[in-house]
Every structure is written in structure tokens, then in C-alpha cells.
N, C-alpha and C positions, 0 to 999 in steps of 0.2 A: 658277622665276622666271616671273611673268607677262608677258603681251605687253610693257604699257608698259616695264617695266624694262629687257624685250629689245630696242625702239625705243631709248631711251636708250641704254644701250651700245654698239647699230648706227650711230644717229647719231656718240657721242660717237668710235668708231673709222672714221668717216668721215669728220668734218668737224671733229673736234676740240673740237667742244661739250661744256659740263658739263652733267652728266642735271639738277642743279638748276636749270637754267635750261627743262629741257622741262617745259610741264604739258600738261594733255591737249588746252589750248583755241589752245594752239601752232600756226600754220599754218608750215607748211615752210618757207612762202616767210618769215615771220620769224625762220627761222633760217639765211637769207642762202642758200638753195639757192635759184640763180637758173637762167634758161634755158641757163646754159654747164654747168652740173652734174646739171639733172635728167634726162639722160640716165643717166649713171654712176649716181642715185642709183635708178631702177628698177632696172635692171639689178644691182644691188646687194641692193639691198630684197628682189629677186625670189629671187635664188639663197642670200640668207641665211636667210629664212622658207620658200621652196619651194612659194613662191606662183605665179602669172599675172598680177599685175595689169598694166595697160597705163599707157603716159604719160595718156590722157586720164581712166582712174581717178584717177590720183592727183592729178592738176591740179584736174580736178571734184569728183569724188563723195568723195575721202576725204583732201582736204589739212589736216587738220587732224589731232595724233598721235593723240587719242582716236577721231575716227573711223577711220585706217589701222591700229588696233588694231583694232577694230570688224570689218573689212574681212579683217584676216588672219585672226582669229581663223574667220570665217564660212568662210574658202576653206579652211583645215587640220580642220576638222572636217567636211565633207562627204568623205563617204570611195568613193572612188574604187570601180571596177569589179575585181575581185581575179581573177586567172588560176586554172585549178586547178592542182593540185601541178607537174604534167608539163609546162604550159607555163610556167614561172616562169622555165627559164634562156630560152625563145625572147625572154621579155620583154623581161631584162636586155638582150637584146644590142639593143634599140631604144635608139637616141638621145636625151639628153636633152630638147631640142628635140621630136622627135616626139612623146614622151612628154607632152609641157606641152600639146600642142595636141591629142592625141588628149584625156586631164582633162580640158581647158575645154571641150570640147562641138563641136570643128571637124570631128572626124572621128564615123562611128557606133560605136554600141557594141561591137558583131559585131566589128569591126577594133582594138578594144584589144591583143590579143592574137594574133601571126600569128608562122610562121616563113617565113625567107626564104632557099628553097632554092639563087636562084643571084641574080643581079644583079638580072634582066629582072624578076624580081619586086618588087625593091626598084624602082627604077623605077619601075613598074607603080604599085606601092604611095605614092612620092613625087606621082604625076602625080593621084591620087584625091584626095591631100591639096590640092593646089595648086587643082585643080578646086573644092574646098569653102570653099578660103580666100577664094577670089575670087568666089563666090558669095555672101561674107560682107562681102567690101565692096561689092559691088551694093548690096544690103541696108545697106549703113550708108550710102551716095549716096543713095538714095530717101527711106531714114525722115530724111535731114537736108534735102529737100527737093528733093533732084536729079533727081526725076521716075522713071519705071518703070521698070525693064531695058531697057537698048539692046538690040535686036533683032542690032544689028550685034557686038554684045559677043557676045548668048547666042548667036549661029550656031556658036560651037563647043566655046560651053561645054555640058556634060549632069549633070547633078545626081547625086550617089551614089545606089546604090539602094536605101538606109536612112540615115533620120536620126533621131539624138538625141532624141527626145520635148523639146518646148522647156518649161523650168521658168517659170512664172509670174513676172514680172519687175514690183515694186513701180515706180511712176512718178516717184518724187525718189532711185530708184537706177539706175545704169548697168548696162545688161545684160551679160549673160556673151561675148557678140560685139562687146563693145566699140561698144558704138551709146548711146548716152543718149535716155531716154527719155523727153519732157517730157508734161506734162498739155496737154490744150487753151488754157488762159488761159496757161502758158508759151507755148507753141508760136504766140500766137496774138500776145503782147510780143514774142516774137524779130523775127518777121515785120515787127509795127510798127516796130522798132530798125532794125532793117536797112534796108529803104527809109526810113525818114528819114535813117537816116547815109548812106546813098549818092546819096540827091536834095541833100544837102549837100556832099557827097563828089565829083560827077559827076566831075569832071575828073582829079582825084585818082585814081581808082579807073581810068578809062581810061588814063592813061598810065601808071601800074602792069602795066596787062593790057599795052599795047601793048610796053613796054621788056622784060618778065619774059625774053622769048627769048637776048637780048642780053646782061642783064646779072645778072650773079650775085649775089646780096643776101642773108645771114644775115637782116636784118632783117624780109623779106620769107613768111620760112617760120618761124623759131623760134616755137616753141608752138603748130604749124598745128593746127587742130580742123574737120574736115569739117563739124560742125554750126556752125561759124561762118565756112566760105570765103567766102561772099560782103561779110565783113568785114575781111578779113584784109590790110590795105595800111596802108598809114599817109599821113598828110595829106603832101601834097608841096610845099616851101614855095617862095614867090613871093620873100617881102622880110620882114626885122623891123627893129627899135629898140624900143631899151633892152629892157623887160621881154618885147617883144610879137612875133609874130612871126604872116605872114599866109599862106597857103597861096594855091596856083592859083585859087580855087573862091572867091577872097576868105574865107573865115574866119577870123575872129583866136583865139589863145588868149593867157596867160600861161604864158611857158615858167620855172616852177618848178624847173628842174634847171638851167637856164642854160648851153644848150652841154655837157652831161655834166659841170657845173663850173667849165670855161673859161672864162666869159665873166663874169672880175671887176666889170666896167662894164658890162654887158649888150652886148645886139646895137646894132652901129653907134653904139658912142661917136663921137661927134663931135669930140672932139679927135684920137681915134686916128684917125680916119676922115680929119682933115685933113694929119697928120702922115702916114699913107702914101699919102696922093695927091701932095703933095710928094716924097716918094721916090720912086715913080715918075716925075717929070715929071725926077728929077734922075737919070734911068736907074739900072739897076742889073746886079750881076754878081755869078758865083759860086765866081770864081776864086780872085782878092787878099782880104786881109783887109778885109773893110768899116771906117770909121770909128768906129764907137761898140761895137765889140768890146770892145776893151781894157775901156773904161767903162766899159760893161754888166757884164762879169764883174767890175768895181772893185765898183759900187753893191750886186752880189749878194752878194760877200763881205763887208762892210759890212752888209748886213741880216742874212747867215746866220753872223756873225762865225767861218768857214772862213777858209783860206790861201789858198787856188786853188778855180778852176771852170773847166768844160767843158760846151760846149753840143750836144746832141742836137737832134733833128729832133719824137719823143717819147717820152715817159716809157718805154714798152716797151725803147726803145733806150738810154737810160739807164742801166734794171735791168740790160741784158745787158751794156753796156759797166763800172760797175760792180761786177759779178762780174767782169768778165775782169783789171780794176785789182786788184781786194783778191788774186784768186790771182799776178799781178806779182806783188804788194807782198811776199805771205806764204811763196810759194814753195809752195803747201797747194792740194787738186785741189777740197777739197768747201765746197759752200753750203748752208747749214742753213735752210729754210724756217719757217712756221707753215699748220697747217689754218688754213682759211677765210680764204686770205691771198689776194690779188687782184695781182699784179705785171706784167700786162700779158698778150701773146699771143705771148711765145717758147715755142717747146716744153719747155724746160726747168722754165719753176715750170708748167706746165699739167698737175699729179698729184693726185693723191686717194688718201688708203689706204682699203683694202680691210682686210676683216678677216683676222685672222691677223698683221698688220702689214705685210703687203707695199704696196708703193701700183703704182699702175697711173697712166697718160696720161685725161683727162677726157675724150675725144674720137678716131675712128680720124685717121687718116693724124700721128697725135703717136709719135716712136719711141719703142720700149720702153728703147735705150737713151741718149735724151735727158735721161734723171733719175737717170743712175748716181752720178753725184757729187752727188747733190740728197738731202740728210736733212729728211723731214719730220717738225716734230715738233708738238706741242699749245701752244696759243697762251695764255697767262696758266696755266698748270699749269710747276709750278717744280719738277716732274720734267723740265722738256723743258732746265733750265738744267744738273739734275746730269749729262744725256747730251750738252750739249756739253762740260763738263768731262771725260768719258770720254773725248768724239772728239776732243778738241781738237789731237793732232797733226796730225790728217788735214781739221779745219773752215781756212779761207779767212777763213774770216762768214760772221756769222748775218746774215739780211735780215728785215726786219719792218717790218708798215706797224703804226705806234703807234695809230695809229687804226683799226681794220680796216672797211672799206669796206661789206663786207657786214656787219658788226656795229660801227654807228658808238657804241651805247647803251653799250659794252662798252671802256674804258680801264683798265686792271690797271694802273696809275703801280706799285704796288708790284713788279710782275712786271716791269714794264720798265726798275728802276735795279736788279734781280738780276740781269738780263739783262746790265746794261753790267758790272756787279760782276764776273760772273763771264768776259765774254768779253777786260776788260781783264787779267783776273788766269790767262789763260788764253794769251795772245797770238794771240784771235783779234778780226778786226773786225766793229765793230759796224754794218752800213748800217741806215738809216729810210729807209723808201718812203716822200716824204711829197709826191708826183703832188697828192695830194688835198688833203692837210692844208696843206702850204706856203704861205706867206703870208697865211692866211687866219686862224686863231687865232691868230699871232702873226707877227710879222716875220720873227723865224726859226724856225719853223713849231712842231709838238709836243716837236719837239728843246730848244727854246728854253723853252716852255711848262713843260714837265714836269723840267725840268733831266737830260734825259740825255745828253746831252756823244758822240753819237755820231762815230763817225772817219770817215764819209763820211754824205751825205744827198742824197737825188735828189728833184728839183722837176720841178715842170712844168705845165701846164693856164692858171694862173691867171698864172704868172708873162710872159706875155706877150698876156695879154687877149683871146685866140682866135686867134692865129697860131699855129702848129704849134711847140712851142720842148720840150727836157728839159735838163735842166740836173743834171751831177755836181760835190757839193762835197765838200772834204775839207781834211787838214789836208798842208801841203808834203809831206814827204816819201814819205806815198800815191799823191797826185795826183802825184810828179815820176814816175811808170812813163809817164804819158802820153807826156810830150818828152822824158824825162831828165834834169830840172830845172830851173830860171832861172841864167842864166849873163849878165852885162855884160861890154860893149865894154873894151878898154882892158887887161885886166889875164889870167893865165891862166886863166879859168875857164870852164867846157864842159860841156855837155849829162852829166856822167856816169853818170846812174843807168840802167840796164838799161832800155827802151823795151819792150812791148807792143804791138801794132797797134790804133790810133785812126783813124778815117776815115770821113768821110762828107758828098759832094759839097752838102746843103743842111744842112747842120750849124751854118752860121755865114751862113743864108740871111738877105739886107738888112732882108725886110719883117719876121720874127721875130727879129731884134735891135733896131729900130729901136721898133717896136713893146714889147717885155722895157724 
């Protein structure tokens, strides 16, 4: 089998992708590996082909499949330094890890091959390595413009005393120490980018630097590149409306994502904008049921023609609330996922498989056993319908966003009424994520669009115009886990179905119902 084909199948058991949708001019990033996955997918990439590459190889120099074929193909056919006979078992017993870094050129060649009579030696042997590594990011600080060796650094570092012969490193490729190499006329546009984004930036960029101590920010480090830190902040906003929104530094842009989507009317609708300054002048609390509760879940049901609704704070807490409904409802422990599916940041959908079929957490501090009742399976492939028909004593529901977020181009209508086909004909339920999709292609979101008659549906984003809102709907006797069903004054009728724990102090918060 050739590379590409091996790509394609690594993909397609990672992320659930069909190899006919890779071609070789494919960039990763459009095949929805975004900055929350491409950890997992080096780390993957790496120990399936038995390569080295780094995050900034594959972001830069080879994100496209033809060229990370290109890339693998050049790193397995360079063949390594070979022990003689007698040292072969000392090798074995070196770590994989040691092994990856002595290959790539971090350590000298003398040292491929050692035995290690007692600890002090490994030690000894750890402390050479460590010494070299970090000789190796001085070295990638300087060539990105960080100026020469701190003095105060090198006072205790000392340099091994052999090194690697360095191989000649072409200038539109990434070197083997992970440093990128540009030509003069790059090197010389970066410089111009840079001080003009930051003489634009001024403010921006300082109170970045000043808060960084204080305040922890994904957004702030996802996809760091030494050769582009003195880029690396994003515009800090001042004020918007409608389309537009203006940073500290006065810059305008057009915000083409709109709030991550939320912002059905843009920034600072003017009527919302007058209708919660009203709200507040008429105080508010978050104790008692607010007034336009009841409504708001009338008007929702009504667009998403559902029985009952339930409001969350967001969408994340929806999905998990949700799952914890359809297991009430079902009496059944497991959720049946899709690759490349996006459902929020509970531990539980944040998996990925690996090859082999096992899946793993996309991220550390996710537990290993947060995805024990989670079945992942392939998203428009109608093998994933025959395997819940196998599991179907043990599935809850399958969850699926109809639309998938990372692959919006990609709607299988025919895969998702085999989907409702077989989970009605199965007794399990069917949720739509439609966070994204809801009220936007139609009233009552892709459910409505595509006629699949799903038994719960979770909203959110759009349906309250950028106040924080999720919303679960379903049909009565699902939704009665939440209270135990509707019951009226006057005659004997009571809460009786079996309750679940629901709760959550801004759940049914003023300015996100008033607003919905």
C-alpha cells in the first residue's frame, strides 16, 4: 500500500473521513482538524508511520496530504545509524522517546548505542540529552529573531562534546530541529508584518503582555509558533454593532463568524439592546420563575413543533443534560457518537480513535474513563447504523449534529433517515445537536428541513441573539424525567414519572429569556 492510501485509512480511523473525499491537494485543516485535535493528530501521525514530525511541521511545511506523504515518505527512508550485533539488546532496552530524539539529530552519533550499568548512568545519560534540547531551542529563539544566547541561560549550560554533522537544509523546508528556515525576502515581509500589525496593534498587544500573568487563555497560545510570537494576541475589543466590531487601538473589522454564530442580529441590536435595558431598570432575580418563561418555551415549541422544553445556560450543558434525559427515559448506560462530531467541552464526547479501534481523550487532564459508555462510530457510513442495531440493548441514543460543524459541505440526508430508521426500530433515541444549525435553515432547524422527526433536539447560540441560553426539546413523555410530568390543580394528577437531577442557578436567567 502506498503512503497516500496509508494517510487515507489513518485519517479515515481517526476522524471518520472517507478516503474519497482526500486528494493529495487536501489541506488538514479542510478536513476539520482543527486546533482542539491537532495535538492528538501528531501524536498519532507520529507513532503510526514512526516518524518525528513536529506540530510546526505539520501546520507549515507539509499540511497539505500530498506533501505529509512527501515528508513521511523522506523521514522512513533515511536509515538510521545500525548498532553491531552485540549491542542490539542494549538498544532495545532505550526508550521510545529516547530513541525518536537520538534519529532526529538531538543527540551525537557516538551515543546512539550505550549500555546502562546502573541508574547514575541513565541520569548521567537523561541530563546530556536535556543539555542538547535546550541548546536546540536557544537556536530556534535566535534564528526566529530573539537575539543571541543569553549569557545568563548559557552560564550552566555546556554543549555535548560531539555533534551530529548538520545536513544541508533547503530554505522553503523546515529543518530537522524544528526551526523554519525562510529566504531573505521572507524573512525580510515577516519583519515588515510584524511591526505593522503591532504599530496597529499597540494596545492590543500590551495589555495582552500585561494580563498574560493573571489570566489563563486558550486563545492566547493555541497554535504558538516561535517564529511568529511577537504576533501571537488577538485584537482586544473596545465596542461593536451590527456587522462591525472595533478594538482598543480603534480598528474596525467585519466580524464574519458573528459571535461564533450567536449573533443572529449582529452586535448591539437595537431593539434587544432596548428591551434589556428595560429589564434591568425593572430589576431582576434568580430565584422565582421569571415571567416570560412559560412563553418562551410556548413560542419554542411552536417553532420546533416538540411537546416540552428546557433551558440551559449553553449548548455544552444541554448535550450533557440531554444524555442524562434519554438514559432516564431508556433505562440504557451508552451514547453513541459520530467522528468529526463537535458537541461541546464535556469530557465525555472529547475522544478520537486511534488505530486499532480503540479511541482515546483528545486532550490530557480528559479521563480515560469519561468515554466508557461513549461508542464512537463513522459519520454517513451505514456500517455505523448496522452497529447500533447490534448494541442497541445497551445504546440510550445516538447523538449527531446533522450538519457537522467541522464538515458543514458534507450532509448524508440519506444516512440520517437510516439513522432515525433504525434507532426508531431499535428503541433507541435519536438526539440532533443543532447549537449551530437551529433556527437558522429553518424554524425548526435540520430536523425540520430534512424531515427527521428526531425524539429530542438541542438549540442554542442563535436562539437568544448572544445572551448565553441552550435549550432541550423533546417529545412529553422523554422530557417528563425532568419534573415527572405535567399534572393540574383540581383533580388527582402528580408528578409521576421517575425524576433525574436537573439544575442549574442561571438556567432560566432574566436577560437570556427575555432576550430568547
Amino acid at each position: 500500500m502506498d503512503t497516500v492510501s496509508r494517510i487515507k485509512e489513518f485519517l479515515h480511523d481517526l476522524i471518520g473521513i472517507a478516503p474519497d473525499r482526500i486528494k493529495e491537494d487536501t489541506t488538514i485543516f479542510d478536513l476539520g482538524i482543527d486546533s482542539v485535535m491537532m495535538v492528538t493528530f501528531v501524536i498519532e501521525l507520529n507513532e503510526r508511520f514512526a516518524i518525528t514530525l513536529s506540530l510546526n511541521d505539520v501546520i507549515f511545511n507539509c499540511n497539505t496530504i500530498g506533501a505529509l506523504c512527501k515528508q513521511i515518505d523522506n523521514q522512513q527512508q533515511e536509515t538510521p545509524v545500525r548498532p553491531e550485533a552485540k549491542e542490539v539488546n542494549a538498544r532495545s532496552e532505550v526508550s521510545p522517546c529516547v530513541q525518536n530524539i537520538e534519529e532526529s539529530g538531538a543527540l551525537p552519533p557516538d551515543s546512539a548505542v550505550v549500555s546502562y550499568p546502573s541508574i547514575y548512568d541513565v541520569i548521567a545519560r537523561q541530563e546530556q540529552m536535556m543539555e542538547r534540547v535546550f541548546q536546540l531551542h536557544l537556536e530556534a529563539v535566535e534564528r526566529a529573531g530573539g537575539g543571541k544566547t543569553p549569557e545568563a541561560a548559557a552560564s550552566w549550560h555546556k554543549a555535548p562534546k560531539k555533534e551530529k554533522p548538520k545536513r544541508p537544509v533547503p530554505e522553503e523546508r523546515q529543518g530537522a530541529n524544528g526551526v523554519i528556515t525562510l529566504t531573505d525576502s521572507q524573512s525580510d515581509m515577516l519583519k515588515k508584518i510584524v511591526a505593522h500589525m503591532n504599530q496597529k496593534l499597540d494596545k492590543s498587544k500590551s495589555q495582552a503582555d500585561q494580563e498574560r500573568k493573571e489570566l489563563a487563555d486558550l486563545d492566547e497560545s493555541a497554535g504558538f509558533s516561535i517564529l511568529l510570537k511577537e504576533l501571537h494576541y488577538t485584537p482586544i475589543i473596545d465596542h461593536a454593532c451590527g456587522s462591525r466590531i472595533i478594538d482598543v487601538d480603534g480598528n474596525e473589522y467585519v466580524d464574519i463568524a458573528m459571535g461564533f454564530g450567536s449573533l443572529l442580529l449582529g452586535h448591539t441590536d437595537k431593539r434587544l439592546t432596548r428591551i434589556l435595558k428595560k429589564e434591568i431598570d425593572r430589576g431582576f432575580q434568580l430565584a422565582a420563575r421569571h415571567r416570560l418563561v412559560g412563553p418562551t418555551a410556548q413560542l419554542v415549541c411552536e417553532l420546533t413543533n416538540f411537546e416540552r422544553a428546557v433551558f440551559t445556560v449553553t449548548g455544552t450543558e444541554a448535550v450533557m443534560s440531554a444524555k442524562k434525559i434519554a438514559r432516564a427515559y431508556t433505562g440504557k448506560p451508552k451514547i453513541a457518537i459520530f467522528t468529526g462530531c463537535y458537541h461541546g467541552h464535556s469530557d465525555s464526547t472529547l475522544i478520537t480513535r486511534i488505530h486499532g479501534g480503540k479511541t482515546r481523550p483528545i486532550a490530557p487532564g480528559i479521563s480515560l474513563s469519561s468515554s466508557s459508555d461513549i461508542m464512537l462510530l463513522d459519520y454517513g457510513d451505514m456500517e455505523s447504523c448496522a452497529q447500533i442495531a447490534r448494541n442497541c440493548d445497551e445504546l440510550a441514543a445516538v447523538l449527531v449534529e446533522p450538519v457537522q460543524s467541522r464538515f458543514p459541505g458534507y450532509v448524508p440526508v440519506d444516512f440520517l433517515h437510516e439513522l432515525r430508521r433504525v434507532t426508531r426500530e431499535n428503541d433507541v433515541l435519536l438526539i440532533l445537536d443543532e447549537v449551530i444549525t437551529g433556527f437558522r435553515c429553518h424554524n425548526g432547524g435540520a430536523n425540520a428541513l430534512y424531515d427527521i422527526k428526531a425524539d429530542i433536539c438541542i438549540y442554542g447560540k442563535a436562539a437568544s441573539a448572544g445572551m448565553p441560553i441552550g435549550i432541550i426539546c423533546g417529545s412529553q413523555d422523554i422530557m417528563n424525567s425532568v419534573d415527572g410530568g405535567p399534572w393540574h390543580f383540581g383533580d388527582d394528577t402528580f408528578p409521576s414519572v421517575e425524576k433525574t437531577f436537573f439544575a442549574g442557578t442561571y438556567f432560566k436567567h432574566p436577560f437570556s429569556i427575555v432576550s430568547a
